[in-house]
C-alpha positions in Angstrom: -6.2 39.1 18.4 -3.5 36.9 16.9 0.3 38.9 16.8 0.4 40.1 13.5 2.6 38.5 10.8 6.1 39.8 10.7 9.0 38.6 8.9 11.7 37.4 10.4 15.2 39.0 11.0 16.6 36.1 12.8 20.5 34.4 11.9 20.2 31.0 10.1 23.8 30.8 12.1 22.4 31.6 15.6 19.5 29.0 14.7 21.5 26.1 14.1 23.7 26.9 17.4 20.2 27.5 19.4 19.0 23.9 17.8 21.9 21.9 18.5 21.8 23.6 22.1 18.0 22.0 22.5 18.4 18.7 20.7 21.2 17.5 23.0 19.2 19.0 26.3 16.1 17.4 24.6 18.2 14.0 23.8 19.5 13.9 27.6 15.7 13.8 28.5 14.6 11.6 26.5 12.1 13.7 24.6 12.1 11.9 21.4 9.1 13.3 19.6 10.7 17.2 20.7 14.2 15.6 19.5 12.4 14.7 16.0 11.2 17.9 15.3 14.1 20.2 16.2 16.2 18.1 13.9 13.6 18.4 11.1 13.9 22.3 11.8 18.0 22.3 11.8 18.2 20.2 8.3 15.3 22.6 7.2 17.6 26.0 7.6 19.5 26.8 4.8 23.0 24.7 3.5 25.1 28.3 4.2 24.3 27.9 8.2 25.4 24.5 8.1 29.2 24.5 8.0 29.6 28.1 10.9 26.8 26.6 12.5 28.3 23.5 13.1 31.4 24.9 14.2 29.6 27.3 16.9 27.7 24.5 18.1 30.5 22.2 19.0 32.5 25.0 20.4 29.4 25.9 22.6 28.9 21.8 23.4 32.6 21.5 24.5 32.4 24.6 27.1 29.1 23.1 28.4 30.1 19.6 28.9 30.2 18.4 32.5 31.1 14.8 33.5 28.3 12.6 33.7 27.6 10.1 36.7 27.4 6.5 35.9 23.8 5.9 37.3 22.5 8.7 35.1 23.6 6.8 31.5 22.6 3.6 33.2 18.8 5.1 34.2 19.2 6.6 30.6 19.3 3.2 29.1 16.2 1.6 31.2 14.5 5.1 30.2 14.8 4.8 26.1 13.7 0.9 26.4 11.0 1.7 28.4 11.6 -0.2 31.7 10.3 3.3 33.6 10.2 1.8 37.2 13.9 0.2 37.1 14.9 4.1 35.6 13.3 6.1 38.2 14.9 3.5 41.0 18.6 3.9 39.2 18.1 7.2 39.0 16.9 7.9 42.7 20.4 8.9 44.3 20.8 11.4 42.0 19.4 15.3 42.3 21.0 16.9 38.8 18.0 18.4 37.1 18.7 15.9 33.8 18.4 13.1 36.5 15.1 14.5 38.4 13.2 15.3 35.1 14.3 12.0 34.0 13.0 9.7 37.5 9.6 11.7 37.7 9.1 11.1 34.0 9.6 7.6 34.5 7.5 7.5 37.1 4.9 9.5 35.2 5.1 6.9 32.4 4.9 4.0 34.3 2.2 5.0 36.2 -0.1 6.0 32.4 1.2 2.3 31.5 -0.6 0.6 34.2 -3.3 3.1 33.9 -3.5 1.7 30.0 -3.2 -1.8 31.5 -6.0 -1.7 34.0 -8.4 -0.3 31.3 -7.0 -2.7 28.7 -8.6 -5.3 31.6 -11.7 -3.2 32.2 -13.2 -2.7 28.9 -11.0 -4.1 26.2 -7.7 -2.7 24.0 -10.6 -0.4 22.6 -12.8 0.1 25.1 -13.3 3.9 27.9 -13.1 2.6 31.2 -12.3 5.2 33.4 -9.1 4.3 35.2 -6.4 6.9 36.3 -2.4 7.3 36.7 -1.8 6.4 40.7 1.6 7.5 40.3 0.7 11.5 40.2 0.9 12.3 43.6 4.4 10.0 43.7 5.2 12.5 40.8 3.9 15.7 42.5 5.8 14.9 45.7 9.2 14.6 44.1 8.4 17.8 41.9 7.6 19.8 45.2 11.2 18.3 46.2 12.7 19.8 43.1 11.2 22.9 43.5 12.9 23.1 47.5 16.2 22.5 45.8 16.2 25.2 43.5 14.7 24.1 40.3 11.5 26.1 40.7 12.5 27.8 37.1 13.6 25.1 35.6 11.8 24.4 32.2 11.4 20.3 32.2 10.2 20.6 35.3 7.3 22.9 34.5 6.2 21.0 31.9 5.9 17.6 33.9 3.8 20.1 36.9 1.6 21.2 33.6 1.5 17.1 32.4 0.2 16.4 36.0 -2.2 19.6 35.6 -3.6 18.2 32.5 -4.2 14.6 33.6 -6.5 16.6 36.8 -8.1 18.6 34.1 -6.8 22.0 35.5 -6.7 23.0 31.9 -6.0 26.9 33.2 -3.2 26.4 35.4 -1.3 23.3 33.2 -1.8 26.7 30.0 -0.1 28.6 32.9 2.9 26.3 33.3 3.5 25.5 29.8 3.9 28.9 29.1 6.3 29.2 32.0 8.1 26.5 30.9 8.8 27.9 27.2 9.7 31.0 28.5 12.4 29.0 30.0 12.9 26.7 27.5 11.5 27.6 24.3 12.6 24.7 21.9 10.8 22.3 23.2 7.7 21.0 21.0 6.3 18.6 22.9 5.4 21.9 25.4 4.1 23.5 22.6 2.3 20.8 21.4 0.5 20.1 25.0 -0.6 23.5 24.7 -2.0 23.3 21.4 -4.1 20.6 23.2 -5.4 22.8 25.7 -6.8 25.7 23.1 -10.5 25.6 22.5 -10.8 28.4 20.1 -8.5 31.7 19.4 -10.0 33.8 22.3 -7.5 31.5 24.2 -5.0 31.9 22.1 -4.8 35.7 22.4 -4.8 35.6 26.0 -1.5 33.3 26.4 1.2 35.4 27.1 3.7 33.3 24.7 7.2 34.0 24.9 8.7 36.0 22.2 10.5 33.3 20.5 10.8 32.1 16.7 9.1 29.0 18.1 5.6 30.4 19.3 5.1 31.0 15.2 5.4 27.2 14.9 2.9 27.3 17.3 0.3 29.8 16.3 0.6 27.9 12.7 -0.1 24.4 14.5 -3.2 26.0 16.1 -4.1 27.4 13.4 -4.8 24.3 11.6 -5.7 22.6 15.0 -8.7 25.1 15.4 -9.5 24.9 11.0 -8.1 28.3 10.4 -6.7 26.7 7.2 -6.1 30.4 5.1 -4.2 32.0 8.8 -2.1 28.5 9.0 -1.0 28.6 5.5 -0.4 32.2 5.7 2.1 31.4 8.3 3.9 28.8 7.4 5.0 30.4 4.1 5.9 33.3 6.9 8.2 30.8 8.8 9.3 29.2 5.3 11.5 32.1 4.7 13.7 30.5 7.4 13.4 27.2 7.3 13.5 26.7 3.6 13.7 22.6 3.8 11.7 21.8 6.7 9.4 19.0 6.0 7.4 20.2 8.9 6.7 23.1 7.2 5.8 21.2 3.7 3.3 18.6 6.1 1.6 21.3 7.1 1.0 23.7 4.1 -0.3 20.3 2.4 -2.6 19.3 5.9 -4.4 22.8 5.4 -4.7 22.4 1.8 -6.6 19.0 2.4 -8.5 20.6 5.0 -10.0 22.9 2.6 -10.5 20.5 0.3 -7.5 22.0 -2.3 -6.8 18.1 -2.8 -5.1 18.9 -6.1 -2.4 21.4 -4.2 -2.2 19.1 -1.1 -1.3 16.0 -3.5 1.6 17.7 -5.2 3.4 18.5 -1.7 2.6 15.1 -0.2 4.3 13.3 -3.1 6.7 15.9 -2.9 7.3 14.6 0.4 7.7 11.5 -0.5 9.9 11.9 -3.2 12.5 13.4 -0.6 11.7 10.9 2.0 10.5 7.6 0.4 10.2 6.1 3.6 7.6 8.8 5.4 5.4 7.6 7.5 3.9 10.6 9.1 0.9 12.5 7.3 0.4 9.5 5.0 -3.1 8.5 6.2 -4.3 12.2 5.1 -2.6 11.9 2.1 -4.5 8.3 1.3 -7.8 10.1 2.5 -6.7 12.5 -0.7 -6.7 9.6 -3.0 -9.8 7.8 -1.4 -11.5 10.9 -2.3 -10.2 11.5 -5.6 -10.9 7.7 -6.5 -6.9 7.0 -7.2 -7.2 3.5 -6.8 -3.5 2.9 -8.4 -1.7 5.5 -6.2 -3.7 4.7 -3.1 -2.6 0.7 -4.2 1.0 2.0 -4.7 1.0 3.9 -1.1 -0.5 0.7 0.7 1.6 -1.6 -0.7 4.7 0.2 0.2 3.8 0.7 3.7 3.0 -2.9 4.1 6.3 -3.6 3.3 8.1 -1.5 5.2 5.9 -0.1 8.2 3.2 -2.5 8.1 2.2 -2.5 12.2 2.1 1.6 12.7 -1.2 3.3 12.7 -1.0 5.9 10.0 0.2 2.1 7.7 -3.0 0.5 9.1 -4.7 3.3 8.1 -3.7 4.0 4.7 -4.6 0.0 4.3 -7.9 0.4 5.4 -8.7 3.1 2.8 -7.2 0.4 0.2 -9.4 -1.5 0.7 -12.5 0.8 1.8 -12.0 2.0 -2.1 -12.3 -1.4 -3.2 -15.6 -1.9 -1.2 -14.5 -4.4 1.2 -15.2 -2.5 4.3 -15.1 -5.3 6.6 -11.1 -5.7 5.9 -11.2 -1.9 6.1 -12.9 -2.0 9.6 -10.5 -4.7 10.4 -7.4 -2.3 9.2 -9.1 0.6 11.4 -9.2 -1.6 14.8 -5.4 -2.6 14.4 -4.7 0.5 14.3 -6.4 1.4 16.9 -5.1 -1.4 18.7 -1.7 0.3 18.3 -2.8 3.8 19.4 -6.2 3.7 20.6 -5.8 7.8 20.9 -5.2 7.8 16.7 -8.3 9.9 16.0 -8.4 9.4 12.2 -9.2 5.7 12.6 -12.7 6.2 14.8 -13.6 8.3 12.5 -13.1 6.3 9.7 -14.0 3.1 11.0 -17.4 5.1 11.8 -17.7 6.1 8.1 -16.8 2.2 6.9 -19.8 0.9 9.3 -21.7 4.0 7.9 -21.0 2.2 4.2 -21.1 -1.3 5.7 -25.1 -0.4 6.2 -25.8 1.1 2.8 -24.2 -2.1 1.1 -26.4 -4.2 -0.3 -24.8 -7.1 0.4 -24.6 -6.1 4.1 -28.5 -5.5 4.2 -30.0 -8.0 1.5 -32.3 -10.6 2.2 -30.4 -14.1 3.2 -32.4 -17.0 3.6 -30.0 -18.8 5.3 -30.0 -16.9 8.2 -33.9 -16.8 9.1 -33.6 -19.1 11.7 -32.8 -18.0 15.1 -32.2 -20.1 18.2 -33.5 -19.7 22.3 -30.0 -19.0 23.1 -29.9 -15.3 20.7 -33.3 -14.4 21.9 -32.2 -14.9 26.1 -29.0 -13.0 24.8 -31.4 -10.5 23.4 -33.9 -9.5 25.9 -31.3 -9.9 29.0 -29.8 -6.9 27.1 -33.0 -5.3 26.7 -33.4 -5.6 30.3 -30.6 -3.9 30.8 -30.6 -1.2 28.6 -34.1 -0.6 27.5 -33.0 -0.4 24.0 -31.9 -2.9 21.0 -28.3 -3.3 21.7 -25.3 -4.9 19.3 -24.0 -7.8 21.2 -20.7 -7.0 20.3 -19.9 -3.6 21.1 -22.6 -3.3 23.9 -23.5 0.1 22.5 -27.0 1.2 22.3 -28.1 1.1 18.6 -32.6 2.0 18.3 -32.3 1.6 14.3 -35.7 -0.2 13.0 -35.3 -3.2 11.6 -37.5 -2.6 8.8 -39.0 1.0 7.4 -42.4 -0.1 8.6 -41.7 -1.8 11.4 -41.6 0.2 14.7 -40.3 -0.6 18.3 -42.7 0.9 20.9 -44.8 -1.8 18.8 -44.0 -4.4 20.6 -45.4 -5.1 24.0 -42.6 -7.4 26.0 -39.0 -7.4 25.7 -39.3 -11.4 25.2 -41.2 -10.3 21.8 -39.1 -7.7 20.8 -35.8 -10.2 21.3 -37.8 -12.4 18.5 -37.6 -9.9 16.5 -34.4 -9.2 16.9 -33.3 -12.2 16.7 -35.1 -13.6 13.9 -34.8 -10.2 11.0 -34.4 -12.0 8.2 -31.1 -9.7 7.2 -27.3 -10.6 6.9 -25.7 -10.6 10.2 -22.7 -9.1 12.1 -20.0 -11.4 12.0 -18.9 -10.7 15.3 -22.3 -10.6 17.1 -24.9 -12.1 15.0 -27.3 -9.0 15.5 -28.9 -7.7 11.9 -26.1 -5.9 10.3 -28.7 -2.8 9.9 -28.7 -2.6 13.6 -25.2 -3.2 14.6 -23.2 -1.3 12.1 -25.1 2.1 12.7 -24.5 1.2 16.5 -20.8 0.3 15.9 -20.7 3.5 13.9 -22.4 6.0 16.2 -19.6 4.3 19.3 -16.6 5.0 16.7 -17.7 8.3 16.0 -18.7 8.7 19.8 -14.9 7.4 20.5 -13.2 10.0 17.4 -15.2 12.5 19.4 -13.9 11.2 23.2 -10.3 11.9 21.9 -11.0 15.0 20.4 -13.5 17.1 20.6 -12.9 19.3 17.9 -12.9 16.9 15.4 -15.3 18.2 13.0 -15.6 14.8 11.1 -16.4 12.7 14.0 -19.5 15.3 14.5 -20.6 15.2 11.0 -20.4 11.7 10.9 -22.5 11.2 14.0 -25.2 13.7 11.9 -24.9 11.2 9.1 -25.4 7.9 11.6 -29.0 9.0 13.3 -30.1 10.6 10.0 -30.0 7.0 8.8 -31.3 5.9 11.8 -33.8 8.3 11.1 -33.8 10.2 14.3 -33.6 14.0 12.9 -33.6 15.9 16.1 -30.2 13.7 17.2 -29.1 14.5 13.7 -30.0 18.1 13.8 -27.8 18.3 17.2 -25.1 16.4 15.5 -24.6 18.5 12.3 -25.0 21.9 14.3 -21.7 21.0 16.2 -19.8 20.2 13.2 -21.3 23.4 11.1 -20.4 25.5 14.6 -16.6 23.7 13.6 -16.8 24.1 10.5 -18.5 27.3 9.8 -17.6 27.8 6.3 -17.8 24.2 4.6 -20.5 24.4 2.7 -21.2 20.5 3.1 -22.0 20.9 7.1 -24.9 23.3 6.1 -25.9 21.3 3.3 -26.4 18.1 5.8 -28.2 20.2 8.2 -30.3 21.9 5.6 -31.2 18.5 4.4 -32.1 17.7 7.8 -34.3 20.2 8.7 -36.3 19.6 5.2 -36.8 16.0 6.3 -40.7 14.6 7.2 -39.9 14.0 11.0 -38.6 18.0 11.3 -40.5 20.1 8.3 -38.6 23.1 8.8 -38.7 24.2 5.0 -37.5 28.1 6.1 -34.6 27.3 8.5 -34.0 24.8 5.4 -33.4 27.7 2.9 -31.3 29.4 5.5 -28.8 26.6 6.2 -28.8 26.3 2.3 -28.5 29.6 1.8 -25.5 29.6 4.2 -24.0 26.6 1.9 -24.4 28.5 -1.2 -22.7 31.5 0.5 -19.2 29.5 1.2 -19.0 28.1 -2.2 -20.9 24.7 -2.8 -18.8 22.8 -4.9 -20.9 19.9 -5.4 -24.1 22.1 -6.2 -26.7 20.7 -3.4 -27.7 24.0 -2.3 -29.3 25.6 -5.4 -31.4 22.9 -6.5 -32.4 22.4 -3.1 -33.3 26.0 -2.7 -34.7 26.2 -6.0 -37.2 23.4 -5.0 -37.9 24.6 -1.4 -39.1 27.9 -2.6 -41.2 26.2 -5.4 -43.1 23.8 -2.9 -43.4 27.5 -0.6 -44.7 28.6 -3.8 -42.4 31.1 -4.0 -41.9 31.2 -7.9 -39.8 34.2 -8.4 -37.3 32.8 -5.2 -37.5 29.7 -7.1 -37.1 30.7 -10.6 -33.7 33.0 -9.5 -32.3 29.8 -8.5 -33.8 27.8 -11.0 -31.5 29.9 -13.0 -28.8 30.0 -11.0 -28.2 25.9 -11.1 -29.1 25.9 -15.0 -26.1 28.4 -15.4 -23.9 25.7 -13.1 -25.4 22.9 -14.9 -24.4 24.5 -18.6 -20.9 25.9 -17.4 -20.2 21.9 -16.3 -22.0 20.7 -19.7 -24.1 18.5 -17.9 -27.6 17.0 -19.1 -30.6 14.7 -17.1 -33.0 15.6 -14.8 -31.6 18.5 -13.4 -31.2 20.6 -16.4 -34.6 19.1 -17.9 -36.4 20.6 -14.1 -35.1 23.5 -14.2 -35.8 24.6 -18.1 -39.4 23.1 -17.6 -40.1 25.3 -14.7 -38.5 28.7 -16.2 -40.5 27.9 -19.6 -43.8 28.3 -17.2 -42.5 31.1 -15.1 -41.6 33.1 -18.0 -44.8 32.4 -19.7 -46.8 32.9 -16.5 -44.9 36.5 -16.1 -45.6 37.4 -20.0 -41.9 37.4 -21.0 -42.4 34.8 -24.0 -39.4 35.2 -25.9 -37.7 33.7 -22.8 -40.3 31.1 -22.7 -39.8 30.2 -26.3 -35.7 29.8 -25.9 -36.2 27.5 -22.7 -39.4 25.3 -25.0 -37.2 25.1 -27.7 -34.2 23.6 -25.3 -36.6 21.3 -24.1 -37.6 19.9 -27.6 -34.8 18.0 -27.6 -35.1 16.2 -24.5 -37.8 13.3 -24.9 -40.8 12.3 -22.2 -43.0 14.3 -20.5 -41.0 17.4 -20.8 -41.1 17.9 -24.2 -44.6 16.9 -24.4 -45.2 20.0 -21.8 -42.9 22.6 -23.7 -45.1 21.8 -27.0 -48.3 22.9 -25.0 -46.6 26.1 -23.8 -45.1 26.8 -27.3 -48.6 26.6 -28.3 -50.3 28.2 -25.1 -47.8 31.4 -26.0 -48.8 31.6 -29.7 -52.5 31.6 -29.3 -52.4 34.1 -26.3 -50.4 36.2 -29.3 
């Protein structure tokens, strides 16, 4: 079990000294994102610690300061812009702890930029090849070194053993030296933040042995939302807002579990509440655009996009917010184009696989991305050798671009195994008379469910407890109409996600589809929907009409009722409300309760067609019978 909530007894005074304390240990290291964050924290404690705190902290700083050597600022300088090799060779004379953290980081950073290079080479700026740092056992030896000359307990160096852990996927012992190294140094976030990394699910949580420091509450509210424990995060981080009154860490955070469960209307207000105290935010913007894509705010989500263009233009979360501009707009090939640059620039930023797999998603559904072109009927010898040398290869249809295997049929009729030779199944390829990819000149019905299933399979690759990336997979082979893929797909994102009603909807649908027919474990994942709140109303129709075609009638009937009573609260009328009156005017008169009959009939002789030609025959059925 978690620790249980507590509130906090600590001085705002002794904070600010204990932050100031870490930012300029932090600083010497060149931790910048751990720098960022204790900063936020110390502007976030209340203005009476500022002026004592202050005061204690450079009192403290002046008793702790020790001449620095030369070499040290000088391998400081090649550090911060990024020359790692020419740091870690200034830097090689000298054994100070600042100085050893510092060379094996370099060398740790230089050896994951060549590692970036040589896949960059491999596959592509967006592509998986498998490559790996060759600088870790260069790292590892020097560390060993460290630990001979004392620094076994030192907290910096922990955390580089835990980084070298991780990169070996030794997942238990790097947990084991991150914790070792907060216990020595608890005020650094980028520890903290490794570790959140390294936490499947809660039962891991509980068995960390955290130190007992303010800080591991940041932490149990970062893996809270991490893991989707949205109502525990929340819960939390008004816990730790008692202390840290102005901390926009603390603001990002309560407004990224609002958004997760779906409280876009509370997680709008704070993110333009953080705006309006930092104009120029950056972070947490492409969640808060996901909020206006959602909500169809075209003018705010044009507003955001424009601003960011202006200012921040080349960072991911700017790229992103773009491609939502113009996804809204419908143009999802500029969006797709906004989603690869900024996976360009951070090709572990898993919000833009994930939406690039739901633009190629749309990209399909679009008629202009599907319709008929007679322009493009023609096809050449030089597609069709392209064609089947990839069938060759893989066995299946394959987008040219992408290389990723994509066994969508070209048209609902039409079915691969068909076709006897890979020669006469490149024709076909080759010559679907369909709009094309711009970038590989396959149909744009094959290669944009392919390019979608590879981003999702990428979102996924980065992190696998990205509920999203799993849904949208489900979403990819249901159009693809493969539901036992689908099935697999939507069953990871529901075990994510266990009480969204729209995972269970999806796999509900799935399992009521022709190619499964499971109408019963249909009504249960429904079922299961209608239990965590349904928002958008699939489930009780759906349930409703599943135990009518089981026939069912008195299942059906209760939630018949049950949608009608939705349906009226919302004031909506169509083909819903018309259903479900029409089939309660014959239950009712098939179970001899005609008064009820009479009130559904009577609702249904205002609604013209078929339907009110029926409830005149039962109006009249009930009145002879009497």
């Amino acid at each position: 079990m978690l620790p249980e909530h507590q509130q906090y007894s600590y001085d705002a005074v002794t904070l600010y000294v204990e932050l100031s304390a870490a930012l300029n240990e932090l600083q010497a290291r060149g931790l910048g994102q751990s720098v960022k964050w204790a900063a936020e924290q110390l502007v976030g404690l209340p203005e009476h610690a500022y002026e004592p705190g202050a005061k204690l902290a450079l009192e403290a700083r002046v008793r702790s300061i020790e001449p620095e050597h030369p070499k040290l600022t000088h391998g400081r300088a090649y550090f911060e812009h990024k020359e790692y090799n020419r740091a870690a060779h200034v830097l090689a004379a000298i054994n100070t702890p600042v100085a050893v953290f510092l060379r094996c980081y370099a060398l740790y950073l230089a050896g994951q930029k060549r590692q970036d290079e040589e896949r960059i080479e491999a596959s592509g700026p967006l592509g998986f090849a498998i490559t790996s740092n060759t600088n870790l056992d260069v790292v590892l030896a020097e560390l060993d070194g460290a630990v001979a000359s004392g620094m076994a307990h030192d907290g910096f160096t922990l955390y580089l053993r835990a980084l070298l852990a991780m990169d070996r996927d030794q997942k238990a012992d790097a947990r084991e030296l991150l914790v070792k190294s907060l216990t020595a140094f608890p005020c650094h976030w980028g520890a903290w933040q490794a570790l959140v990394s390294l936490c499947d699910d809660m039962e891991t949580v509980s068995a960390l042995d955290l130190p007992n420091h303010w800080t591991r509450h940041f932490f149990l509210a970062a893996v809270c939302l991490e893991l989707q424990q949205n109502a525990e995060a929340l819960s939390r981080l008004q816990v730790i807002n008692q202390l840290f009154p102005e901390s926009d860490w603390v603001s990002a955070g309560a407004a990224m579990a609002h958004y997760n469960m779906r409280n876009f209307d509370e997680a709008q207000v704070l993110y333009e509440d953080l705006l309006a105290r930092d104009p120029a935010r950056v972070t947490g913007m492409d969640a808060y655009s996901n909020i206006l894509f959602v909500k169809d705010a075209f003018a705010p989500l044009s507003h955001l996009a424009h601003r960011l263009a202006g200012s921040d233009k080349y960072t991911p979360e700017a790229c992103c917010v773009m491609g939502n501009y113009y996804g809204l707009r419908g143009q999802h090939e500029r969006a797709v184009e906004q989603f690869r640059r900024a996976l360009r620039l951070s090709r572990n930023y898993l919000q833009a696989w994930t939406l690039m797999g739901h633009e190629y998603v749309e990209m399909k559904n679009a008629p202009a991305a599907i319709g008929m072109s007679t322009d493009m009927q023609r096809f050449d010898h030089y597609t069709v050798a392209i064609s089947s040398w990839l069938l060759y290869q893989y066995k299946t249809p394959t987008c040219l671009c992408r290389k990723s295997e994509v066994v969508a049929l070209a048209s609902p009729a039409w079915h691969w195994n068909k076709l006897p030779s890979n020669d006469e199944k490149a024709v076909h390829l080759a010559s679907c008379k369909r709009a094309r990819c711009q970038d590989c000149a396959l149909p744009v019905c094959l290669c944009c469910c392919g390019c979608a299933a590879d981003a999702y399979r990428s979102a996924v690759a980065v992190n696998a407890r990205d509920y999203r990336a799993w849904y949208g997979m489900g979403q990819t082979y249901e159009l693809l109409s493969m539901p036992y893929y689908a099935v697999y797909y939507y069953r990871r994102a529901a075990l994510l996600r266990p009480s969204d009603p729209r995972m269970w909807s999806a796999l509900g649908q799935c399992y009521q589809s022709e190619g499964l027919n499971m109408p019963y474990r249909a009504v249960a994942c429904y079922r299961r929907a209608l239990a965590h709140g349904d928002r958008e109303g699939i489930a009780l129709p759906r349930l409703a009409k599943l135990h009518e075609s089981l026939g069912e009638r008195a299942a059906a009937a209760h939630y018949y009722g049950l949608n009608l009573q939705r349906l009226d609260a919302e004031q909506q009328r169509g083909a819903d409300v018309t259903e479900a009156l029409l089939f309660l005017a014959e239950h009712a008169k098939d179970c001899g309760v005609h008064a009820e009959a009479e009130r559904y009939c009577q609702r249904l002789l205002d609604v013209g067609g078929p339907a009110n030609l029926r409830a005149k025959a039962i109006l009249r059925e009930i009145r002879s019978s009497s």
